[in-house]
N, CA, C and O atoms as CSV, one atom per row, in Angstrom:
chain,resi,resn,atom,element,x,y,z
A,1,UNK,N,N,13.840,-63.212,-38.886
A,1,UNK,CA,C,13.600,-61.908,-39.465
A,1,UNK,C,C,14.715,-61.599,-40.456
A,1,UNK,O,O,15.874,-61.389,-40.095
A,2,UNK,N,N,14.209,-61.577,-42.026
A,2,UNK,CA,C,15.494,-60.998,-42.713
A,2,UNK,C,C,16.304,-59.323,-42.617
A,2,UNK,O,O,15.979,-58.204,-43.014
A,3,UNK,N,N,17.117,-59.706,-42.108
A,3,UNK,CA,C,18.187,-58.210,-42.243
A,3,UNK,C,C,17.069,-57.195,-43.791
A,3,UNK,O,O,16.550,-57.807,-44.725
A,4,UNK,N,N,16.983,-55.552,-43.598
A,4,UNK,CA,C,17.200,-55.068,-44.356
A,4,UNK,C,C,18.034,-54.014,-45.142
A,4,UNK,O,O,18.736,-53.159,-44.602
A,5,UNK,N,N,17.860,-54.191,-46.588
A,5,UNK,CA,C,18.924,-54.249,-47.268
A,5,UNK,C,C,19.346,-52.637,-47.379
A,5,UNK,O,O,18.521,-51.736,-47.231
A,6,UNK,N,N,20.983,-52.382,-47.709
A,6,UNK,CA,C,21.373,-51.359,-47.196
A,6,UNK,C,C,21.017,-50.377,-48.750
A,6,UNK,O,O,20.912,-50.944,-49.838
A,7,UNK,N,N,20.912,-49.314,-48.635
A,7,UNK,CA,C,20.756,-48.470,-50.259
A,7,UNK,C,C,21.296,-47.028,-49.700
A,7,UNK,O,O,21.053,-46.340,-48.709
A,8,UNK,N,N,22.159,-46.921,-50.850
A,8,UNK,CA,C,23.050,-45.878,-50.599
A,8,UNK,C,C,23.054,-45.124,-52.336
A,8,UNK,O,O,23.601,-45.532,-53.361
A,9,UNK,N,N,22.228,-43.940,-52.096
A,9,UNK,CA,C,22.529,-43.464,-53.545
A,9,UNK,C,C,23.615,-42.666,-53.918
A,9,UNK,O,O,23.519,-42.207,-55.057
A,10,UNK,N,N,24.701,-42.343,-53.240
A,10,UNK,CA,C,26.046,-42.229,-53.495
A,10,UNK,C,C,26.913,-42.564,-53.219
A,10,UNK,O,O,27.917,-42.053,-53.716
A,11,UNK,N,N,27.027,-43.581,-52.297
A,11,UNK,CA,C,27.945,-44.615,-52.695
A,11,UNK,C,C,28.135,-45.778,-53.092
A,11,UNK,O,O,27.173,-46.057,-53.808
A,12,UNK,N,N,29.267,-47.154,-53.002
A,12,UNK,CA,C,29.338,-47.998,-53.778
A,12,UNK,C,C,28.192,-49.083,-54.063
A,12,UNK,O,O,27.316,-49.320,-53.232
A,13,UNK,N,N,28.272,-49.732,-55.328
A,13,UNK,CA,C,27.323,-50.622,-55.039
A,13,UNK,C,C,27.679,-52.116,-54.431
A,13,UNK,O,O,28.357,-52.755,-55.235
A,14,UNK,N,N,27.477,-52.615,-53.580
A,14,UNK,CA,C,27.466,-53.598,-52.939
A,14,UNK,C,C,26.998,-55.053,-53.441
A,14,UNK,O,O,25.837,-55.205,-53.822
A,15,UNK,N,N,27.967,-56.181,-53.436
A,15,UNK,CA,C,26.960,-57.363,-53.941
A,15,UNK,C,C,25.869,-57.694,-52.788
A,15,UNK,O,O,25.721,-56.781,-51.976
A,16,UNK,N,N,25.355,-58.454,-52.658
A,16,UNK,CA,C,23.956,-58.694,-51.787
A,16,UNK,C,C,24.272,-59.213,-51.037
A,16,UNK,O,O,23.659,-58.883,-50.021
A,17,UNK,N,N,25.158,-60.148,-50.823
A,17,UNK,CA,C,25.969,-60.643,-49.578
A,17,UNK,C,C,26.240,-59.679,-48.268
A,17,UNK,O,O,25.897,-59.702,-47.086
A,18,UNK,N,N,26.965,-58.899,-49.028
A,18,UNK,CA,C,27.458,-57.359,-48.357
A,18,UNK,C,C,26.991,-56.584,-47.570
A,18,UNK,O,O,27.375,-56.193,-46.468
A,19,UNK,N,N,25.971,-56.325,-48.293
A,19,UNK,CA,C,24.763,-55.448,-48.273
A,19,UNK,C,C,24.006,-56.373,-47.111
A,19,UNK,O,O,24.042,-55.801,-46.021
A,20,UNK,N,N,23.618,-57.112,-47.092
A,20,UNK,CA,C,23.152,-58.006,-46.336
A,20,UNK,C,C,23.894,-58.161,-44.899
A,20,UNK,O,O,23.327,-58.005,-43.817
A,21,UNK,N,N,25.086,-58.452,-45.054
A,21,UNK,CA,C,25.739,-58.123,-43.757
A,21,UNK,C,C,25.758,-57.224,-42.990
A,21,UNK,O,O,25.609,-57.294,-41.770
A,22,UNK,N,N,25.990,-56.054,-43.802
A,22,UNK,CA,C,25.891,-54.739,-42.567
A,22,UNK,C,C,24.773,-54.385,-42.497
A,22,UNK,O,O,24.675,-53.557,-41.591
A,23,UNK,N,N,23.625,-54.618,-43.097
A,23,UNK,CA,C,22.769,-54.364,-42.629
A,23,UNK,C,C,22.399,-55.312,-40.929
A,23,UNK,O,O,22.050,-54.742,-39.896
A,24,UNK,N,N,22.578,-56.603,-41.067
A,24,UNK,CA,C,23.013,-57.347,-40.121
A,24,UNK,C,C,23.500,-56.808,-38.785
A,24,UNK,O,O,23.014,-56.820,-37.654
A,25,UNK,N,N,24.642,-56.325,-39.310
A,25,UNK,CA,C,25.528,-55.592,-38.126
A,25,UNK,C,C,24.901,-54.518,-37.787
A,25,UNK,O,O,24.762,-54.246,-36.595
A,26,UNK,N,N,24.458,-53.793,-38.676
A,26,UNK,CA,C,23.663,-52.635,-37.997
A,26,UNK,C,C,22.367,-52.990,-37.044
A,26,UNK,O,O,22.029,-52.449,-35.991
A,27,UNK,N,N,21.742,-54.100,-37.775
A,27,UNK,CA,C,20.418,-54.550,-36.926
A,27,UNK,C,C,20.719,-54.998,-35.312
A,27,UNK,O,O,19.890,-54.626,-34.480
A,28,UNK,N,N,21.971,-55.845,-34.826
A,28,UNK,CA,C,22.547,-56.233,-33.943
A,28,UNK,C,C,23.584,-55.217,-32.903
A,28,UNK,O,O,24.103,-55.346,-31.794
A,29,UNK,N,N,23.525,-53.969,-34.160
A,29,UNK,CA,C,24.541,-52.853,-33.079
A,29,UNK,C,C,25.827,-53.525,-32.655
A,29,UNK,O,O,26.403,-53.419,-31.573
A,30,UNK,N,N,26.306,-54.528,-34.145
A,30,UNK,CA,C,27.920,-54.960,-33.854
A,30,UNK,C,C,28.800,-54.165,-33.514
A,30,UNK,O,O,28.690,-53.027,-33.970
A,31,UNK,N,N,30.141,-54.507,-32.475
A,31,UNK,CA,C,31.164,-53.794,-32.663
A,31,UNK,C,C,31.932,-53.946,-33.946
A,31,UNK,O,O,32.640,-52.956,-34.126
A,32,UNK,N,N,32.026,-54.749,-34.801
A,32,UNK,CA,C,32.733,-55.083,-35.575
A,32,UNK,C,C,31.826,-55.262,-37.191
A,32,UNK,O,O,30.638,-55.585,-37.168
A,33,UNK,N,N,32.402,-55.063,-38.239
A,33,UNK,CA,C,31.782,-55.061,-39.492
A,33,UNK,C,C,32.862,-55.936,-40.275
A,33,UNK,O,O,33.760,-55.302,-40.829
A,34,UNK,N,N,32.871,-57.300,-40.378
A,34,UNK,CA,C,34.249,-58.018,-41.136
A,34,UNK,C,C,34.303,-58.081,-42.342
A,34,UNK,O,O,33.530,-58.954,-42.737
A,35,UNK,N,N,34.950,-57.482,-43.325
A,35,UNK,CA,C,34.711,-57.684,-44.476
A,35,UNK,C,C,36.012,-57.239,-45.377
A,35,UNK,O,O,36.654,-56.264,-44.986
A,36,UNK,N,N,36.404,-57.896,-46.521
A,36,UNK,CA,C,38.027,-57.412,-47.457
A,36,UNK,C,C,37.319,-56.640,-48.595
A,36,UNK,O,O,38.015,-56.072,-49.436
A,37,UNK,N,N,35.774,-56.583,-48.672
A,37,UNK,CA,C,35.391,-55.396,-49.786
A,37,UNK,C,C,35.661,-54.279,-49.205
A,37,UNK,O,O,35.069,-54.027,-48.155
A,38,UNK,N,N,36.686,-53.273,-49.779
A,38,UNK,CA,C,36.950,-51.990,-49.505
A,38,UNK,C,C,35.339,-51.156,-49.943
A,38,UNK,O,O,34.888,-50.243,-49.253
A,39,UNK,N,N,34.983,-51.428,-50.584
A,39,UNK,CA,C,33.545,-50.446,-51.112
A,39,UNK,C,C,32.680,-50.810,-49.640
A,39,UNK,O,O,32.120,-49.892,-49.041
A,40,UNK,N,N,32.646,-51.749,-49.297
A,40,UNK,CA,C,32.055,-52.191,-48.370
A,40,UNK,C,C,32.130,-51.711,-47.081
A,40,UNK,O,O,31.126,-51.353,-46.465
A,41,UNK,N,N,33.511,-51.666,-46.518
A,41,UNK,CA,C,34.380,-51.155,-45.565
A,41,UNK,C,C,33.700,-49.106,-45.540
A,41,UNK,O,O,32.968,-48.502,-44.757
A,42,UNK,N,N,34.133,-48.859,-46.288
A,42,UNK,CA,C,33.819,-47.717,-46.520
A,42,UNK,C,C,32.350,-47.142,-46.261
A,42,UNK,O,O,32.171,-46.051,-45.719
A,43,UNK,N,N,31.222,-48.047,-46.736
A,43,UNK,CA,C,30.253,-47.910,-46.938
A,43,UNK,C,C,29.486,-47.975,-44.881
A,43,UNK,O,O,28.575,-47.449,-44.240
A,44,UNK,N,N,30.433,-48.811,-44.686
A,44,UNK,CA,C,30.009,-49.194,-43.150
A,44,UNK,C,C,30.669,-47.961,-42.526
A,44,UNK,O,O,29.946,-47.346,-41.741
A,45,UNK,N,N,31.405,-47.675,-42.644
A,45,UNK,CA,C,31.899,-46.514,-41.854
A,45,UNK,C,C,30.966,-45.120,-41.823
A,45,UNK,O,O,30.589,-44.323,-40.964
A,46,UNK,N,N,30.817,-45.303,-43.303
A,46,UNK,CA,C,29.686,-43.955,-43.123
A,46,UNK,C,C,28.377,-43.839,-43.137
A,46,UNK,O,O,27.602,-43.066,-43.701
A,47,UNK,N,N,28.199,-45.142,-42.099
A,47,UNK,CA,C,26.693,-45.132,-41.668
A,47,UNK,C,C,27.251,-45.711,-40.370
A,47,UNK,O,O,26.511,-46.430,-39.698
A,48,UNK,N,N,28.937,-45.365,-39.818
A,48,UNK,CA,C,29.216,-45.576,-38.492
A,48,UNK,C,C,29.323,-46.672,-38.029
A,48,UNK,O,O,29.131,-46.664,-36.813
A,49,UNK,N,N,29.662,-48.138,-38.657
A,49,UNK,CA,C,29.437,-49.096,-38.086
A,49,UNK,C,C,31.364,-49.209,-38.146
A,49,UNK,O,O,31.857,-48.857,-39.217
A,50,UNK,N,N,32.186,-49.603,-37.209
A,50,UNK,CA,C,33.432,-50.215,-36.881
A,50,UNK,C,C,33.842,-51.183,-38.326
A,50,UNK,O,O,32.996,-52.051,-38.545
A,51,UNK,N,N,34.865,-51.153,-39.201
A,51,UNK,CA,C,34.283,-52.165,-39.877
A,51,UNK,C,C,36.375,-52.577,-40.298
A,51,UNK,O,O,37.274,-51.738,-40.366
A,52,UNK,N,N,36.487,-54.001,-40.475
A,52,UNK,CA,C,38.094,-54.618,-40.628
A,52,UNK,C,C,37.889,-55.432,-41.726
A,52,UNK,O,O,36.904,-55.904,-42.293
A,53,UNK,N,N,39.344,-55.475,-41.904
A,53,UNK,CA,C,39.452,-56.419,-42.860
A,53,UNK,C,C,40.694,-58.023,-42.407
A,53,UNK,O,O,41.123,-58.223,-41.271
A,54,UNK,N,N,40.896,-58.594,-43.193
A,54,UNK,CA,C,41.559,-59.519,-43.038
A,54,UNK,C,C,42.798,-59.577,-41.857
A,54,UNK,O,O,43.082,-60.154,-40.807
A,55,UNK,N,N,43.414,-58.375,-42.971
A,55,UNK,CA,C,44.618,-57.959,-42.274
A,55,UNK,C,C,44.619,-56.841,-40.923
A,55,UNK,O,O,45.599,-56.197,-40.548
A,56,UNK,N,N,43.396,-56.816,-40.388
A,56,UNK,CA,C,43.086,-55.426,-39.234
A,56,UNK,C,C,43.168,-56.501,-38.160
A,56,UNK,O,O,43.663,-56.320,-37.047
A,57,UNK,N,N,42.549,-57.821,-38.673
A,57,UNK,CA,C,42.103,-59.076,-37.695
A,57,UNK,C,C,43.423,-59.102,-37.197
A,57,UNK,O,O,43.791,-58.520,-36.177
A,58,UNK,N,N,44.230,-59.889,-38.046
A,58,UNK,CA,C,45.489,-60.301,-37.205
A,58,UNK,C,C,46.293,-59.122,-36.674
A,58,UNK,O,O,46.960,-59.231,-35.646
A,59,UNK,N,N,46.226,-57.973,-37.390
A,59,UNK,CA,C,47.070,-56.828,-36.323
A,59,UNK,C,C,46.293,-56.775,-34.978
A,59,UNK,O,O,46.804,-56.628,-33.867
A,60,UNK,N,N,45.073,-56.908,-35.242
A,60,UNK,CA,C,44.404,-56.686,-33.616
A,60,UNK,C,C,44.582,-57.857,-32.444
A,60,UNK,O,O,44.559,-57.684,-31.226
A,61,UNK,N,N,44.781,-59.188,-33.228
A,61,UNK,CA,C,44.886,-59.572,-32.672
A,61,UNK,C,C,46.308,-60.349,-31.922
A,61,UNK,O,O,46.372,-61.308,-31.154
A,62,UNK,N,N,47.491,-59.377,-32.583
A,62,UNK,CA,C,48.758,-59.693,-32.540
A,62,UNK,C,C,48.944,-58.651,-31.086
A,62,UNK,O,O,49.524,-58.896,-30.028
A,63,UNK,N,N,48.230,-57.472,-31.516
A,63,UNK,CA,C,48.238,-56.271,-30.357
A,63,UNK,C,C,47.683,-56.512,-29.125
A,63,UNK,O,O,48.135,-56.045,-28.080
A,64,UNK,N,N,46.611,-57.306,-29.219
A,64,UNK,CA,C,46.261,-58.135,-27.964
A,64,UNK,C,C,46.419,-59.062,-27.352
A,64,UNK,O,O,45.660,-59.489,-26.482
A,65,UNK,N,N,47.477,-59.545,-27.723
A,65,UNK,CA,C,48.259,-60.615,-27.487
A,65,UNK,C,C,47.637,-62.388,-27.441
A,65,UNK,O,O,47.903,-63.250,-26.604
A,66,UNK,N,N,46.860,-62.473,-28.508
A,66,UNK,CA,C,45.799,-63.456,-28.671
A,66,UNK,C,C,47.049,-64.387,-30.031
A,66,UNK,O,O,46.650,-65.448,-30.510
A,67,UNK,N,N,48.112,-63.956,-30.366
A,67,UNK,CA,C,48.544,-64.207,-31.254
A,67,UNK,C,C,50.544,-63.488,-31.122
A,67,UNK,O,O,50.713,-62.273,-31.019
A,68,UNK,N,N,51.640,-64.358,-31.151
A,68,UNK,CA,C,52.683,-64.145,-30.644
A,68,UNK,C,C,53.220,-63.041,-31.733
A,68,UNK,O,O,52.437,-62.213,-32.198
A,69,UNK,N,N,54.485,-63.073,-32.079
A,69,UNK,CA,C,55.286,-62.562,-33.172
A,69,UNK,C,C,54.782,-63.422,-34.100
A,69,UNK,O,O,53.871,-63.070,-34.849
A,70,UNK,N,N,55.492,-65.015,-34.156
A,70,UNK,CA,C,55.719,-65.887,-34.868
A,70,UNK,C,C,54.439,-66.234,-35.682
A,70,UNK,O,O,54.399,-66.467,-36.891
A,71,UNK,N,N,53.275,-66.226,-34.697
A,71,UNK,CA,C,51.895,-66.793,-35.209
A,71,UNK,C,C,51.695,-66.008,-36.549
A,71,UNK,O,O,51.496,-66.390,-37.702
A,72,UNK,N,N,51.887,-64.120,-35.680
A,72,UNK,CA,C,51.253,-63.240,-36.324
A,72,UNK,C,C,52.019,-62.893,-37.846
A,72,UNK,O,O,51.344,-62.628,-38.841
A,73,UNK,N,N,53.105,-62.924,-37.861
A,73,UNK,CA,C,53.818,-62.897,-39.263
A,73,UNK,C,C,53.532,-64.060,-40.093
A,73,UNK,O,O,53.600,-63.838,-41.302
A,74,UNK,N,N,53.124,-65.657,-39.620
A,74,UNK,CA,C,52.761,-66.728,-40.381
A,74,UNK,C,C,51.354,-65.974,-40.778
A,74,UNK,O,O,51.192,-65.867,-41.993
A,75,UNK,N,N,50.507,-65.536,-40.104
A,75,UNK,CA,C,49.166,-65.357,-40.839
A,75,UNK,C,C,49.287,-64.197,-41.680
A,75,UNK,O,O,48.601,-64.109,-42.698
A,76,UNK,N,N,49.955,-63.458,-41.404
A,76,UNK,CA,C,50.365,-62.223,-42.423
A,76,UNK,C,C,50.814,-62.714,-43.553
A,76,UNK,O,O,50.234,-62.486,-44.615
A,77,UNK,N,N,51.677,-63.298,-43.489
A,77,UNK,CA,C,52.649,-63.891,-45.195
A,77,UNK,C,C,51.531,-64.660,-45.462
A,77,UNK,O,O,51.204,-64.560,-46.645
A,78,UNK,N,N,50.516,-65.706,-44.529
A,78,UNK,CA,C,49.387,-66.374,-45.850
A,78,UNK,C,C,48.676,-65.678,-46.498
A,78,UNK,O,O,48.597,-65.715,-47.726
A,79,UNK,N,N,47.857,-64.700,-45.514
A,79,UNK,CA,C,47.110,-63.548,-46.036
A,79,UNK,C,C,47.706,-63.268,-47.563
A,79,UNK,O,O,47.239,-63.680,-48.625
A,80,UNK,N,N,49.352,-62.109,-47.257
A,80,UNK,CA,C,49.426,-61.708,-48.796
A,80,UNK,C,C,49.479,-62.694,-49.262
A,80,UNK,O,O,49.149,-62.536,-50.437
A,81,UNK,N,N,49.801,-64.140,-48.992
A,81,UNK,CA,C,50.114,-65.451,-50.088
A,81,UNK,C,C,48.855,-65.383,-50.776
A,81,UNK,O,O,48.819,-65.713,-51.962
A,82,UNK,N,N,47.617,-64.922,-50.067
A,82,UNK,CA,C,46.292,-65.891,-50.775
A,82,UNK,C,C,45.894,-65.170,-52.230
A,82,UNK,O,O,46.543,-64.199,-52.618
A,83,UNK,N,N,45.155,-65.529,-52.747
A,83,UNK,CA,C,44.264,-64.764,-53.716
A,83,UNK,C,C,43.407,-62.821,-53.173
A,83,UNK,O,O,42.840,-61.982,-53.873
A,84,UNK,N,N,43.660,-62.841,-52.022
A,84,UNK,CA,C,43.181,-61.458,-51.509
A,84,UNK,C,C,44.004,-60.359,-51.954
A,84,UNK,O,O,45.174,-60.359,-51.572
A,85,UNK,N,N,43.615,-59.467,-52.659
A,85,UNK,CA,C,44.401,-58.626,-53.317
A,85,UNK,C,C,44.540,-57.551,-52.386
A,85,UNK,O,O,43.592,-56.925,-51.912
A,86,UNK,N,N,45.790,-57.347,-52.130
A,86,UNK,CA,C,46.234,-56.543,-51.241
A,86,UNK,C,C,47.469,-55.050,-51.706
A,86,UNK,O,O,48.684,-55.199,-51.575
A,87,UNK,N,N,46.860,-53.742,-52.221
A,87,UNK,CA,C,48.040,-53.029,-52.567
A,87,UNK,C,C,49.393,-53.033,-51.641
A,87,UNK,O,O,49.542,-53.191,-50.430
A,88,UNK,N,N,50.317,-52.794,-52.709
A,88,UNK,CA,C,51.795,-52.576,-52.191
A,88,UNK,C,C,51.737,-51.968,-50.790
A,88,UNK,O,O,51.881,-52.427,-49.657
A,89,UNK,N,N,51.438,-50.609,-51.359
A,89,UNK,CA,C,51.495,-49.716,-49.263
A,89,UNK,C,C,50.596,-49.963,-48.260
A,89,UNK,O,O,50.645,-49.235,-47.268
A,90,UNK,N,N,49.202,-51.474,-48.354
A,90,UNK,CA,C,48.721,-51.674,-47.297
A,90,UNK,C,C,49.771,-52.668,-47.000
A,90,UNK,O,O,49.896,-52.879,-45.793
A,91,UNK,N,N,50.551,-53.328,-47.763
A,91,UNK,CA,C,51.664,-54.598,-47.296
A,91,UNK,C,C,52.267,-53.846,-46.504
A,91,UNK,O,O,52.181,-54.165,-45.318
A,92,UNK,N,N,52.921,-52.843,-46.784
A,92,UNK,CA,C,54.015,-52.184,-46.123
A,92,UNK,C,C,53.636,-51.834,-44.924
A,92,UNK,O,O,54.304,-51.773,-43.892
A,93,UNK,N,N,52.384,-51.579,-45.131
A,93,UNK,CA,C,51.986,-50.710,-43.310
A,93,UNK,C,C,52.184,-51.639,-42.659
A,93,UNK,O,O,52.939,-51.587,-41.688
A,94,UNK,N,N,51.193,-53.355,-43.237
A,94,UNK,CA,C,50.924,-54.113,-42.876
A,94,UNK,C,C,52.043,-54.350,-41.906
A,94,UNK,O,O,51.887,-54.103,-40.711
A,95,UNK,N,N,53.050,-54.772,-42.336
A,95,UNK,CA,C,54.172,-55.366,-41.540
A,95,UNK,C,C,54.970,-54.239,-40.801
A,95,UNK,O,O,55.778,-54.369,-39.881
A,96,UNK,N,N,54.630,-53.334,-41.304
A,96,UNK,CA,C,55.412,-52.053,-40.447
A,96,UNK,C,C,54.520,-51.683,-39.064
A,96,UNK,O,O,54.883,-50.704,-38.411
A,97,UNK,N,N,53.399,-52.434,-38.635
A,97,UNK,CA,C,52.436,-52.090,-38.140
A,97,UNK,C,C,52.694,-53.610,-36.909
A,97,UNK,O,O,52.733,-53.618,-35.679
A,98,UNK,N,N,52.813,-54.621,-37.814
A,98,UNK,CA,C,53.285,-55.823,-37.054
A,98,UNK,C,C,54.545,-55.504,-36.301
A,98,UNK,O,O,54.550,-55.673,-35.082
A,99,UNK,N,N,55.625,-55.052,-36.926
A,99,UNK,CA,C,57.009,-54.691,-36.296
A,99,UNK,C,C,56.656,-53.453,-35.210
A,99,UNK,O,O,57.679,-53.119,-34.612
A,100,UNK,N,N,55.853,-52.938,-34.938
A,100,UNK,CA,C,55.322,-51.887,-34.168
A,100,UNK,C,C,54.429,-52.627,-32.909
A,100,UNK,O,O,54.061,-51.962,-31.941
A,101,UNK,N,N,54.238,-53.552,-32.994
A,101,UNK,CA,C,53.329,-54.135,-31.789
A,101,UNK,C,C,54.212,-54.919,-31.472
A,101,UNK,O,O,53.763,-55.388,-30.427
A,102,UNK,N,N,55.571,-55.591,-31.727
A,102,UNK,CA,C,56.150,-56.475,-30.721
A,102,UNK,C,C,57.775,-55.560,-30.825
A,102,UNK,O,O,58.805,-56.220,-30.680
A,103,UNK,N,N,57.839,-54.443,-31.014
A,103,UNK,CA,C,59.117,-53.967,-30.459
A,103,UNK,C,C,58.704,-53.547,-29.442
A,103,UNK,O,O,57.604,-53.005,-29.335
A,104,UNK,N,N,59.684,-53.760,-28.314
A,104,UNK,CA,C,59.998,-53.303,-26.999
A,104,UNK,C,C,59.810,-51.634,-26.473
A,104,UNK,O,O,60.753,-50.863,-26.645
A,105,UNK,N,N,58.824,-51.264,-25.978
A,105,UNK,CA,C,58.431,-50.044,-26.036
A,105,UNK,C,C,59.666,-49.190,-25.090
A,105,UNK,O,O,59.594,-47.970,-24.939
């Protein structure tokens, strides 16, 4: 059965991939919506679906302990290493957010 496709007349437009996915996720009642399109991200939220990105993955999964200090800062520095464009103050949270899940409460 193909997923159908999401249409939103005020907000972003979506490539078809996208669009295709959350509709997906919505059809399946995912907890999760994975995706680094911010238009996208956005778009899932306000039709309520949970939705992360690259960098939500490894904080979540640094916080759940699926992933140490060491792991979690190597996948962080590839992340910003890659081609994924990431603004200045999500870096900053980014790691300010990492340094927040393994200091000693």
């Amino acid at each position: 059965m193909k997923p159908e496709r999401v249409v939103c007349d005020t907000g972003p437009v979506l490539h078809l991939h996208e669009s295709e996915a959350l509709a997906l996720a919505l059809q399946l009642h995912a907890q999760w919506y994975l995706t680094d399109d911010t238009s996208a991200r956005e778009l899932a939220r306000s039709v309520r679906v949970e939705a992360h990105g690259s960098l939500g993955v490894v904080l979540w999964a640094a916080a759940h302990g699926l992933l140490d200090r060491q792991q979690s800062a190597a996948r962080l520095d590839a992340l910003l290493a890659s081609s994924l464009w990431v603004a200045p103050t999500i870096r900053r949270e980014a790691r300010r957010a990492l340094e927040q899940i393994f200091s000693p409460s």
